[in-house]
RODO-2510 file (C-alpha; in nm, 4 decimals, decimal comma):
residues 150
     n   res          X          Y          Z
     1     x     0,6949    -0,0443    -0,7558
     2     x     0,3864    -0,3023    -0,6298
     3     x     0,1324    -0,2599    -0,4221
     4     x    -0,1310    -0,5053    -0,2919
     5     x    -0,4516    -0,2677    -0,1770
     6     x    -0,6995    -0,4208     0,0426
     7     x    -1,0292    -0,2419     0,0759
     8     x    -1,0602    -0,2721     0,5188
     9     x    -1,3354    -0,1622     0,7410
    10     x    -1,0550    -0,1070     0,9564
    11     x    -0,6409    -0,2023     0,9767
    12     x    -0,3918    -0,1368     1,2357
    13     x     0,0230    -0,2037     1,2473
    14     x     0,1805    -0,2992     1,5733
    15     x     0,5574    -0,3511     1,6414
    16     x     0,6575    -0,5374     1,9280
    17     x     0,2888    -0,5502     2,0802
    18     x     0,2643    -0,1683     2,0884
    19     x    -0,0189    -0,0356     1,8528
    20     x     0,1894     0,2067     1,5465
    21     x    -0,0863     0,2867     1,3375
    22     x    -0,4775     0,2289     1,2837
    23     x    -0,7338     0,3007     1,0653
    24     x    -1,0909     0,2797     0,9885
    25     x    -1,2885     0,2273     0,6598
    26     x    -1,0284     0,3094     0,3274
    27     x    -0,7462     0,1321     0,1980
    28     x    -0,4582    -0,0908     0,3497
    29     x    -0,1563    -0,0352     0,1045
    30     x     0,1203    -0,3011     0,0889
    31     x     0,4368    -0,1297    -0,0702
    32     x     0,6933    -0,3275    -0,2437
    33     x     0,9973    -0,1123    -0,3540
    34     x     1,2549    -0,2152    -0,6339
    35     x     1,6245    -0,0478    -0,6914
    36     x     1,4101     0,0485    -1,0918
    37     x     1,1880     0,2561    -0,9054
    38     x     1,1633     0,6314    -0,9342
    39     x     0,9345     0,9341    -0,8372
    40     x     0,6942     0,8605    -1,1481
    41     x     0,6262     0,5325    -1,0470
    42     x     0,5157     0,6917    -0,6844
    43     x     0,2845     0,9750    -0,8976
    44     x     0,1224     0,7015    -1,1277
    45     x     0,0691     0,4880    -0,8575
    46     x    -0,0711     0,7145    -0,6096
    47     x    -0,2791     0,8885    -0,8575
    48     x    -0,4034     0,5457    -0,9952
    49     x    -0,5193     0,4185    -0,5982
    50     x    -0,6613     0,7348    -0,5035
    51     x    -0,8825     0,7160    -0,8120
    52     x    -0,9864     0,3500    -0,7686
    53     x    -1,3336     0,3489    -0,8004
    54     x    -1,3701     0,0269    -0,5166
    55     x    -1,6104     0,1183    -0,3206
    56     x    -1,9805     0,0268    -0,2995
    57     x    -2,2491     0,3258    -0,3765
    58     x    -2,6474     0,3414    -0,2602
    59     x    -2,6697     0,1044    -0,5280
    60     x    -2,4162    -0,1818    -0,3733
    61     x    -2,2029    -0,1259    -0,6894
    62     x    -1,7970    -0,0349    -0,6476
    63     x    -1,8310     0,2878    -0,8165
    64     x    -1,7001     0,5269    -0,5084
    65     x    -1,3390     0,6183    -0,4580
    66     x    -1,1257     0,6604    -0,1410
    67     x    -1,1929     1,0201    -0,1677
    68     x    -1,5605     1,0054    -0,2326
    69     x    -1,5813     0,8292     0,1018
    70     x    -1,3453     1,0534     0,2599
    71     x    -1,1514     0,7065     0,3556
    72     x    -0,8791     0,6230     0,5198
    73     x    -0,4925     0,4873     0,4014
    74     x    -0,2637     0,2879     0,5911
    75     x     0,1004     0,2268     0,4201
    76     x     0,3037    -0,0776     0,4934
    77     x     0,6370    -0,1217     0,3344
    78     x     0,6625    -0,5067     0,2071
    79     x     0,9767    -0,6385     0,0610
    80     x     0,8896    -0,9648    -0,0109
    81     x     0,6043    -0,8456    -0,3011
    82     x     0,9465    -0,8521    -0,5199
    83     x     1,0181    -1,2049    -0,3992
    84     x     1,1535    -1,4281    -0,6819
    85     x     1,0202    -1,7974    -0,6291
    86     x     1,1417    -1,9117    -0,9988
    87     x     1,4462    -2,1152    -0,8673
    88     x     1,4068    -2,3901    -0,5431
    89     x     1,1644    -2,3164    -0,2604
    90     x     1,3684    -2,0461    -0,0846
    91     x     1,2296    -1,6858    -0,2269
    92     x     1,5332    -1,4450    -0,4002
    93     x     1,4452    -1,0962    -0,2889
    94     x     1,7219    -0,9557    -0,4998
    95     x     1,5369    -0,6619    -0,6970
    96     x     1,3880    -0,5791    -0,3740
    97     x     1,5643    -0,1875    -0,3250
    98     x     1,8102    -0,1735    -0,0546
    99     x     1,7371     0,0944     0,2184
   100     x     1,9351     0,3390     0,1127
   101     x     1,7138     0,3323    -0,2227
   102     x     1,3718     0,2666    -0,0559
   103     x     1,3358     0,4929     0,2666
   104     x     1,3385     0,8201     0,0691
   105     x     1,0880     0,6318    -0,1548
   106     x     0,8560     0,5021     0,0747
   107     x     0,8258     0,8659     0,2327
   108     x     0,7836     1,0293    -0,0575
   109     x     0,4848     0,7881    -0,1478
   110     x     0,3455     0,8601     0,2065
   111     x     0,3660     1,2385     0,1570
   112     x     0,2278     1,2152    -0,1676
   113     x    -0,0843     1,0345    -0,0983
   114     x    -0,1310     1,2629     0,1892
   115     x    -0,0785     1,5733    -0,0854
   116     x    -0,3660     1,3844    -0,3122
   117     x    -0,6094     1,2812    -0,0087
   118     x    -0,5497     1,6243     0,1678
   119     x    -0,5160     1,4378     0,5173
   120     x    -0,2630     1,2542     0,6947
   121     x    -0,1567     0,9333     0,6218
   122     x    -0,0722     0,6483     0,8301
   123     x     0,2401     0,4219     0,8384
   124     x     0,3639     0,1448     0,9341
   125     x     0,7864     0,1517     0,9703
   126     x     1,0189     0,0725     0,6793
   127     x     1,2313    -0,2504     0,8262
   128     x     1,0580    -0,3561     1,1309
   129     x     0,8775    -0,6762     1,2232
   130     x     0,5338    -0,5829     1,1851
   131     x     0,1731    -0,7385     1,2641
   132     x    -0,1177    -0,6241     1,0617
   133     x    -0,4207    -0,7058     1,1619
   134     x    -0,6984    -0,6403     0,9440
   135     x    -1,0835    -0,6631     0,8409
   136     x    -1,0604    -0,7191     0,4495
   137     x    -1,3889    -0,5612     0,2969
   138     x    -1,5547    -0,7670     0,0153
   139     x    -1,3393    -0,9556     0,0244
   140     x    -1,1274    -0,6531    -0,2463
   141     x    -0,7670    -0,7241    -0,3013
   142     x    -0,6120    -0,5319    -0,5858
   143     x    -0,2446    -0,5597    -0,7150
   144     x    -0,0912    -0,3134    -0,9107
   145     x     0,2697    -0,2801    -1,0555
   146     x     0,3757     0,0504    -1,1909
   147     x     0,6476    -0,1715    -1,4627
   148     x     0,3413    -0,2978    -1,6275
   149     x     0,0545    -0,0852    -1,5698
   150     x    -0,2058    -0,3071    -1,6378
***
């Protein structure tokens, strides 16, 4: 499982020009699932984020976490974070899970970082053409995959 985390002052998903989801300050959580992937990877990972000390303190150091600064998460399923560029110039996407395999996964990561923040959490939806808009804070990007754990 990979995620890309962007700290954001605020996100938001739309699908077909219709606003899906929004958020203010927290973390924007791109979710790449693989056919490997199980429910420990989804209680490592979500325990790791939620943890994340990212987030600046009186001091203007990132020592706060998402729950210190009772923040915000928005979850965006993303494929294409399992893209495989190693041969020609057209991506593989072939460990990418297959729906059948992912959906169940991709909820159950949403309902556990709700069960860890203790407040809902918002979504984008698994398949559709989305467009995020966002407001990247720091810039922080952060990628994490729970195969390596580094």
């Amino acid at each position: 499982m990979r995620v890309v985390i962007q700290r954001v002052s605020h996100a938001s998903v739309a699908i077909e020009g219709t606003l899906k989801s929004k958020i203010s300050q927290g973390l924007l959580i791109f979710l790449g699932i693989e056919e490997a992937d199980n429910q420990e990877d989804i209680e490592w990972l979500c325990k790791k984020i939620i943890a994340l000390r990212i987030f600046n303190d009186e001091d203007d150091k990132m020592n706060l976490s998402l729950q210190d600064i009772n923040g915000e998460i928005l979850v965006v399923s993303q494929f294409t974070l399992h893209a495989s560029t190693k041969k020609g110039n057209r991506p593989s996407y072939i460990r990418a899970a297959r729906p059948e395999k992912a959906i169940p996964l991709y909820e159950a990561f949403i309902a556990e970082m709700e069960k860890l923040l203790g407040k809902k959490v918002e979504s984008g939806v698994f398949g559709a053409m989305m467009e995020v808009a966002l407001v990247n804070d720091g810039p922080v990007t952060i990628s994490m995959d729970s195969k390596s754990k580094e």
